[in-house]
N, C-alpha and C positions, 0 to 999 in steps of 0.2 A: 619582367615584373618579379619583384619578391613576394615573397608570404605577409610581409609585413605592407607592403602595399596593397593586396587583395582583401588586409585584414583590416585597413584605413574605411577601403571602399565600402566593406561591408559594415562595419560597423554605422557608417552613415545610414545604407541602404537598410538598416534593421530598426534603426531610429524614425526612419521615415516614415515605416509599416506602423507602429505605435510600441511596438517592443520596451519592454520597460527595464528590461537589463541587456539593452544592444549589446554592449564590449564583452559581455561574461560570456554570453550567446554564440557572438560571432568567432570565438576563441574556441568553445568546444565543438565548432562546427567548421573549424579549421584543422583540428585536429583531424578529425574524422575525415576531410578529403585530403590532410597530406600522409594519413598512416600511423601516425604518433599518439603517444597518451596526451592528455591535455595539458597535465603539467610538463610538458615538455616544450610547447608552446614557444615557452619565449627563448628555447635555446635556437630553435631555426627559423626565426624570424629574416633571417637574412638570408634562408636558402632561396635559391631562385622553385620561381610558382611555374611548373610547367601546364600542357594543356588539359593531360587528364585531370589535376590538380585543381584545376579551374573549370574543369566539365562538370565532380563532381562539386565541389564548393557551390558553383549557380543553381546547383539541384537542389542542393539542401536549405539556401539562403533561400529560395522561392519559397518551399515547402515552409520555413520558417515563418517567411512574411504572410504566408496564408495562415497564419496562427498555428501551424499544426506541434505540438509541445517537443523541446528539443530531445528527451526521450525518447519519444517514437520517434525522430530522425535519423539518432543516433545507434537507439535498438538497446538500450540501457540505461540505470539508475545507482548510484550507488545509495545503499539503505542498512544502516546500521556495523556500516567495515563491511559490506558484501554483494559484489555487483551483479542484479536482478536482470534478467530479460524483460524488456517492456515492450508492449505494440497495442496496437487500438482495440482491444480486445480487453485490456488491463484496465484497472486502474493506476495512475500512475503514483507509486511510494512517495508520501509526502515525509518531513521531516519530523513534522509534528507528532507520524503514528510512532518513532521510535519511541516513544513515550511510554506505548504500550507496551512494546517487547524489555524496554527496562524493567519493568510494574511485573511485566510476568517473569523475570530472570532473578526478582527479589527472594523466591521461596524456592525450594526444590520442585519438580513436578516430573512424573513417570510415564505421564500419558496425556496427550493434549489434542484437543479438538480445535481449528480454527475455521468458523464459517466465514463463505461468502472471501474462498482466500486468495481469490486473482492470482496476482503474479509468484505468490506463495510465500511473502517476503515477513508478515507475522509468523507463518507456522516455522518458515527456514532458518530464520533469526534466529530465534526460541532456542531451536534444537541443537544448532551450532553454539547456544552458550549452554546446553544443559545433557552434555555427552552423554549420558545415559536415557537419555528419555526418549519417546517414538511420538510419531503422531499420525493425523487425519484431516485434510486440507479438504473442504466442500465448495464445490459451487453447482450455480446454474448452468455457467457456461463453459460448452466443450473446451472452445478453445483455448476458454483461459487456463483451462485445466492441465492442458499440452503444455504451456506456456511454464506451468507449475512445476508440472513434472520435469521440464526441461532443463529449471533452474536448480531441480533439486538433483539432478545426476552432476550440473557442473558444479556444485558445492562439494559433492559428494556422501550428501545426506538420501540418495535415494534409498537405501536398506532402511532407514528408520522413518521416514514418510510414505505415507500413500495419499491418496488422491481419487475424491467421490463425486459424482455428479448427483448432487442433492440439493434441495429447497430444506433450508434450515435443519431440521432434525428428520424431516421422513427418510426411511431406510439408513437409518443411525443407530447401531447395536451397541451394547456394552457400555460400560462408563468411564469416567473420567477423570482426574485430579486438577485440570485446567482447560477451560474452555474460554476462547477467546474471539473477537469480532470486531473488523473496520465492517459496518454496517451502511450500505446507502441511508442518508439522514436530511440529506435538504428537502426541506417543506418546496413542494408544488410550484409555489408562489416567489419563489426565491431563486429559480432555476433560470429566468431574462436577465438575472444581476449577476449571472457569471461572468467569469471571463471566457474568453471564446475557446482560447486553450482548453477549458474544461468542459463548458459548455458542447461544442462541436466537434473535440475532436476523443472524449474520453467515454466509454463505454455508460449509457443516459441509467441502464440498470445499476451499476453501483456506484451511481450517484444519489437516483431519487426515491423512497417507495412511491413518491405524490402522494395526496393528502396533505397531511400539518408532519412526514418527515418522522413519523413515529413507529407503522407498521414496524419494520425490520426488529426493533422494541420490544413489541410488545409478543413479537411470536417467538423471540429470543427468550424474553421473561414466561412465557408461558411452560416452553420445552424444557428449559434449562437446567431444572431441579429433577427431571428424571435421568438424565444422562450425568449427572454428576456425581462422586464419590461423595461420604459424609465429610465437611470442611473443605472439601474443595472450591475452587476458586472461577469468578465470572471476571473476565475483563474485556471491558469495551471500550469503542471510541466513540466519541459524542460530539455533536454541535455543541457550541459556545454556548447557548442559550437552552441546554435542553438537560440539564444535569437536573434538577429538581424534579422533572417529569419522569426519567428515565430512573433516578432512585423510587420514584412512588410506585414505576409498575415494578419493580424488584421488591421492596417491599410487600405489598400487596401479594407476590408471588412465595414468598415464603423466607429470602434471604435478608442474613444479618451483617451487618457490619461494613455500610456501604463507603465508599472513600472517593472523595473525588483529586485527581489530579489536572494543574494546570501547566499549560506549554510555558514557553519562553518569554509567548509577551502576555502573559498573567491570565489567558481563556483558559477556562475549564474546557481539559480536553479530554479525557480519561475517568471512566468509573470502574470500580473496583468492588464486587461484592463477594461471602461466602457463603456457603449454603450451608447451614445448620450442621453441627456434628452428632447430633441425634437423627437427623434424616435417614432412613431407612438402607440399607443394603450394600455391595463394595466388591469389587471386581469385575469383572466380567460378566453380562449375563446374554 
Protein backbone atom coordinates (compact mmCIF):
# COMPACT_ATOMS: atom_id res chain seq x y z
CA UNK A 1 0.00 0.00 0.00
CA UNK A 2 1.06 3.64 -0.62
CA UNK A 3 0.50 6.93 1.10
CA UNK A 4 -1.67 7.82 -1.58
CA UNK A 5 -3.94 4.76 -1.13
CA UNK A 6 -4.28 5.15 2.70
CA UNK A 7 -4.99 8.82 1.90
CA UNK A 8 -7.94 7.56 -0.76
CA UNK A 9 -9.23 5.35 2.26
CA UNK A 10 -9.24 7.91 4.73
CA UNK A 11 -10.49 10.57 3.09
CA UNK A 12 -13.80 8.47 2.50
CA UNK A 13 -13.52 7.26 6.07
CA UNK A 14 -13.48 11.16 7.36
CA UNK A 15 -16.39 12.02 5.06
CA UNK A 16 -18.34 9.31 6.58
CA UNK A 17 -17.85 10.70 10.24
CA UNK A 18 -19.44 14.03 9.02
CA UNK A 19 -16.08 15.87 8.57
CA UNK A 20 -16.63 18.77 6.63
CA UNK A 21 -13.08 19.31 5.22
CA UNK A 22 -12.31 15.34 4.91
CA UNK A 23 -9.25 15.78 2.09
CA UNK A 24 -7.51 18.86 4.00
CA UNK A 25 -7.99 16.79 7.19
CA UNK A 26 -6.92 13.49 6.07
CA UNK A 27 -3.65 15.31 4.54
CA UNK A 28 -2.46 16.75 7.61
CA UNK A 29 -3.06 13.73 9.41
CA UNK A 30 -1.00 12.08 7.07
CA UNK A 31 1.52 13.88 7.54
CA UNK A 32 1.85 13.61 10.99
CA UNK A 33 1.92 9.60 10.73
CA UNK A 34 4.42 9.54 7.93
CA UNK A 35 6.87 12.19 9.63
CA UNK A 36 6.77 15.11 7.09
CA UNK A 37 5.52 18.79 7.04
CA UNK A 38 2.22 18.83 5.33
CA UNK A 39 3.16 20.61 2.62
CA UNK A 40 5.22 18.00 1.75
CA UNK A 41 2.26 15.80 1.25
CA UNK A 42 1.94 15.43 -2.17
CA UNK A 43 5.87 14.77 -2.89
CA UNK A 44 5.44 11.09 -1.16
CA UNK A 45 2.32 10.28 -2.12
CA UNK A 46 3.86 7.39 -3.84
CA UNK A 47 6.03 6.30 -0.98
CA UNK A 48 5.12 2.97 0.15
CA UNK A 49 2.75 3.20 3.74
CA UNK A 50 4.43 0.77 6.00
CA UNK A 51 2.86 -0.58 9.34
CA UNK A 52 3.88 1.76 11.94
CA UNK A 53 2.69 4.38 9.33
CA UNK A 54 -0.57 2.87 9.48
CA UNK A 55 -0.59 2.15 13.13
CA UNK A 56 -0.35 5.68 13.68
CA UNK A 57 -2.63 7.18 10.78
CA UNK A 58 -5.74 4.68 12.27
CA UNK A 59 -5.06 6.44 15.72
CA UNK A 60 -5.37 9.57 14.58
CA UNK A 61 -8.21 9.08 11.88
CA UNK A 62 -10.36 7.47 14.93
CA UNK A 63 -9.56 10.37 17.19
CA UNK A 64 -10.53 12.51 14.29
CA UNK A 65 -13.84 10.76 13.52
CA UNK A 66 -14.66 11.05 17.16
CA UNK A 67 -14.61 14.81 16.35
CA UNK A 68 -11.55 15.56 18.46
CA UNK A 69 -10.16 18.98 16.40
CA UNK A 70 -7.10 18.21 14.27
CA UNK A 71 -4.90 20.38 16.46
CA UNK A 72 -5.11 18.59 19.38
CA UNK A 73 -4.10 15.41 17.25
CA UNK A 74 -1.59 16.97 15.81
CA UNK A 75 -0.25 19.03 18.95
CA UNK A 76 -0.23 22.41 16.84
CA UNK A 77 -1.56 25.58 15.09
CA UNK A 78 -0.12 27.76 12.96
CA UNK A 79 -1.43 31.42 14.17
CA UNK A 80 -0.19 34.47 12.63
CA UNK A 81 3.57 33.08 10.74
CA UNK A 82 4.09 31.07 14.15
CA UNK A 83 3.38 27.51 15.26
CA UNK A 84 1.55 27.38 18.73
CA UNK A 85 1.37 24.21 20.91
CA UNK A 86 -2.31 23.27 21.31
CA UNK A 87 -4.00 20.56 23.58
CA UNK A 88 -7.29 20.33 25.36
CA UNK A 89 -6.51 22.42 27.77
CA UNK A 90 -6.26 25.54 25.12
CA UNK A 91 -8.30 27.14 23.17
CA UNK A 92 -7.76 26.44 19.89
CA UNK A 93 -6.20 29.95 17.68
CA UNK A 94 -8.78 30.74 15.32
CA UNK A 95 -7.95 32.83 12.22
CA UNK A 96 -10.38 35.25 12.77
CA UNK A 97 -8.28 36.44 16.27
CA UNK A 98 -5.24 37.44 13.96
CA UNK A 99 -7.39 40.24 13.50
CA UNK A 100 -6.58 41.33 16.96
CA UNK A 101 -2.87 40.92 16.94
CA UNK A 102 -3.02 43.08 13.52
CA UNK A 103 -5.24 45.98 15.39
CA UNK A 104 -2.50 45.76 18.25
CA UNK A 105 0.79 45.72 15.85
CA UNK A 106 -0.86 49.18 14.27
CA UNK A 107 0.71 51.48 17.16
CA UNK A 108 3.91 51.14 19.10
CA UNK A 109 3.35 49.56 22.63
CA UNK A 110 6.17 48.98 25.62
CA UNK A 111 4.04 46.91 27.75
CA UNK A 112 1.15 44.70 27.28
CA UNK A 113 -1.20 42.82 29.18
CA UNK A 114 -3.15 39.76 27.46
CA UNK A 115 -5.97 38.12 29.66
CA UNK A 116 -7.37 34.94 29.72
CA UNK A 117 -4.16 33.96 27.33
CA UNK A 118 -4.28 30.16 26.64
CA UNK A 119 -2.00 28.99 24.29
CA UNK A 120 -0.15 32.47 24.54
CA UNK A 121 -0.80 33.08 20.85
CA UNK A 122 -2.18 37.01 21.38
CA UNK A 123 0.55 38.06 23.84
CA UNK A 124 3.48 35.86 21.54
CA UNK A 125 2.29 37.30 18.40
CA UNK A 126 2.22 40.95 19.58
CA UNK A 127 5.68 40.68 20.82
CA UNK A 128 7.35 38.81 17.95
CA UNK A 129 6.12 41.96 15.89
CA UNK A 130 6.96 44.66 18.43
CA UNK A 131 10.89 43.78 19.56
CA UNK A 132 11.12 46.04 22.01
CA UNK A 133 8.15 45.56 24.13
CA UNK A 134 7.55 42.83 27.10
CA UNK A 135 4.53 41.50 28.40
CA UNK A 136 2.12 39.50 30.89
CA UNK A 137 -0.05 36.60 29.73
CA UNK A 138 -3.02 35.68 32.66
CA UNK A 139 -5.14 32.94 32.94
CA UNK A 140 -7.21 30.76 35.26
CA UNK A 141 -5.76 27.68 34.25
CA UNK A 142 -2.50 26.09 35.24
CA UNK A 143 -2.10 24.13 32.50
CA UNK A 144 -2.80 26.32 29.90
CA UNK A 145 -0.34 28.42 31.47
CA UNK A 146 2.69 25.54 30.98
CA UNK A 147 1.20 25.35 27.68
CA UNK A 148 2.00 29.29 27.36
CA UNK A 149 5.22 29.25 28.68
CA UNK A 150 6.10 26.54 26.61
CA UNK A 151 5.37 28.18 23.32
CA UNK A 152 7.00 31.18 24.49
CA UNK A 153 10.74 29.48 25.22
CA UNK A 154 10.11 27.87 21.46
CA UNK A 155 9.74 31.21 19.90
CA UNK A 156 12.16 32.47 21.85
CA UNK A 157 10.21 35.21 23.48
CA UNK A 158 10.52 33.87 26.98
CA UNK A 159 13.03 36.84 28.53
CA UNK A 160 10.19 39.40 27.35
CA UNK A 161 7.02 37.25 28.56
CA UNK A 162 5.88 36.07 31.81
CA UNK A 163 2.91 34.22 32.75
CA UNK A 164 0.18 34.80 35.82
CA UNK A 165 -2.30 32.64 37.21
CA UNK A 166 -5.08 35.33 37.55
CA UNK A 167 -8.86 35.85 37.26
CA UNK A 168 -8.83 39.10 35.13
CA UNK A 169 -7.10 41.77 37.04
CA UNK A 170 -6.80 40.36 40.84
CA UNK A 171 -3.12 40.38 41.72
CA UNK A 172 -2.41 42.69 38.54
CA UNK A 173 0.37 45.44 39.59
CA UNK A 174 1.52 48.30 37.43
CA UNK A 175 0.24 49.44 34.32
CA UNK A 176 0.12 49.33 30.87
CA UNK A 177 0.09 50.88 27.17
CA UNK A 178 -1.80 47.81 25.77
CA UNK A 179 -4.18 45.47 27.05
CA UNK A 180 -5.61 42.93 25.16
CA UNK A 181 -8.38 39.88 25.35
CA UNK A 182 -9.96 36.58 23.26
CA UNK A 183 -12.52 36.54 26.14
CA UNK A 184 -15.08 33.46 26.60
CA UNK A 185 -18.45 35.25 24.86
CA UNK A 186 -21.02 32.54 23.74
CA UNK A 187 -24.31 33.20 25.61
CA UNK A 188 -25.44 29.92 27.56
CA UNK A 189 -28.08 29.41 25.13
CA UNK A 190 -25.76 29.09 22.18
CA UNK A 191 -23.50 26.46 23.54
CA UNK A 192 -26.12 22.98 21.89
CA UNK A 193 -25.37 24.83 18.54
CA UNK A 194 -21.69 24.22 18.39
CA UNK A 195 -19.95 22.08 16.76
CA UNK A 196 -18.77 19.19 18.52
CA UNK A 197 -15.13 20.04 17.67
CA UNK A 198 -15.75 23.02 20.03
CA UNK A 199 -18.38 22.06 21.91
CA UNK A 200 -16.71 18.67 23.45
CA UNK A 201 -13.59 18.76 22.89
CA UNK A 202 -12.21 22.51 23.76
CA UNK A 203 -11.72 23.75 27.23
CA UNK A 204 -16.07 24.88 28.18
CA UNK A 205 -14.21 27.86 30.36
CA UNK A 206 -12.92 29.80 27.40
CA UNK A 207 -15.68 29.28 25.62
CA UNK A 208 -18.55 30.44 27.82
CA UNK A 209 -19.03 32.87 31.01
CA UNK A 210 -23.11 31.49 30.64
CA UNK A 211 -25.57 33.98 31.01
CA UNK A 212 -26.31 36.24 27.76
CA UNK A 213 -22.06 35.76 27.14
CA UNK A 214 -21.19 39.26 28.52
CA UNK A 215 -19.70 38.60 32.11
CA UNK A 216 -16.00 38.36 30.76
CA UNK A 217 -17.11 42.27 29.52
CA UNK A 218 -18.16 43.67 31.73
CA UNK A 219 -15.23 42.71 34.50
CA UNK A 220 -12.93 43.60 31.53
CA UNK A 221 -14.56 47.10 31.35
CA UNK A 222 -14.71 47.55 34.95
CA UNK A 223 -10.72 46.87 35.65
CA UNK A 224 -9.41 48.02 32.68
CA UNK A 225 -8.98 51.89 33.29
CA UNK A 226 -6.83 51.17 36.33
CA UNK A 227 -4.24 49.08 35.03
CA UNK A 228 -3.92 51.21 31.87
CA UNK A 229 -1.38 54.18 30.99
CA UNK A 230 -3.02 57.56 30.01
CA UNK A 231 -4.06 56.75 26.03
CA UNK A 232 -3.33 53.49 26.14
CA UNK A 233 -5.19 51.13 24.26
CA UNK A 234 -8.21 48.01 25.04
CA UNK A 235 -8.43 45.36 22.42
CA UNK A 236 -10.79 42.72 22.37
CA UNK A 237 -12.58 40.13 20.62
CA UNK A 238 -16.12 39.92 20.34
CA UNK A 239 -19.23 37.79 19.11
CA UNK A 240 -20.64 38.94 15.85
CA UNK A 241 -23.58 40.28 17.53
CA UNK A 242 -22.29 41.72 20.59
CA UNK A 243 -20.25 44.92 19.41
CA UNK A 244 -22.98 47.48 20.45
CA UNK A 245 -23.35 46.01 23.96
CA UNK A 246 -19.58 45.59 24.48
CA UNK A 247 -18.90 49.48 23.29
CA UNK A 248 -21.75 50.58 25.82
CA UNK A 249 -20.09 48.92 28.78
CA UNK A 250 -16.72 50.65 27.70
CA UNK A 251 -18.23 53.63 27.33
CA UNK A 252 -20.15 53.85 30.42
CA UNK A 253 -16.55 52.73 32.00
CA UNK A 254 -14.75 55.78 31.06
CA UNK A 255 -13.20 55.02 27.37
CA UNK A 256 -13.05 57.01 24.21
CA UNK A 257 -12.79 56.36 20.88
CA UNK A 258 -14.25 52.95 20.39
CA UNK A 259 -13.55 51.22 16.81
CA UNK A 260 -15.03 48.31 15.75
CA UNK A 261 -13.36 45.78 13.31
CA UNK A 262 -14.61 43.12 10.97
CA UNK A 263 -13.20 39.63 9.85
CA UNK A 264 -13.08 38.37 6.33
CA UNK A 265 -16.74 37.51 5.79
CA UNK A 266 -17.83 41.21 6.93
CA UNK A 267 -18.79 40.07 11.27
CA UNK A 268 -17.76 42.43 13.60
CA UNK A 269 -15.16 40.89 15.20
CA UNK A 270 -12.71 43.19 17.04
CA UNK A 271 -13.31 46.38 19.26
CA UNK A 272 -10.86 48.74 19.89
CA UNK A 273 -11.00 51.38 22.65
CA UNK A 274 -8.68 54.18 24.46
CA UNK A 275 -8.61 55.27 27.76
CA UNK A 276 -8.61 58.94 28.05
CA UNK A 277 -5.17 60.86 28.02
CA UNK A 278 -6.10 62.79 30.94
CA UNK A 279 -6.72 59.78 33.09
CA UNK A 280 -4.59 59.91 35.92
CA UNK A 281 -0.98 58.49 36.57
CA UNK A 282 1.99 56.36 34.20
CA UNK A 283 4.41 53.82 34.89
CA UNK A 284 4.67 51.57 37.10
CA UNK A 285 3.06 51.43 40.58
Amino acid sequence: MTAADALRSAVERLRAAGIEDAPKDARRLLALAMGIAPDRVTLHLADPFDAGMAAAYEAALAARAARQPVSQITGWRNFYGHRFRVTSDTLDPRPETEILVAAALERPFVKMLDLGTGTGCILLSCLAGMPFASGTGTDQSEAALAVAAANAESLGLQSRARFLKADWFAGISGKFDLIASNPPYIAEAEMPGLSPEVRDWEPRAALTPGGDGLDAYRAIAAGAGARLMPGGRLILEIGPTQAGAVAALLDAAGFDRPEVRRDLDGRDRVIAARWPEAAGGCGAT
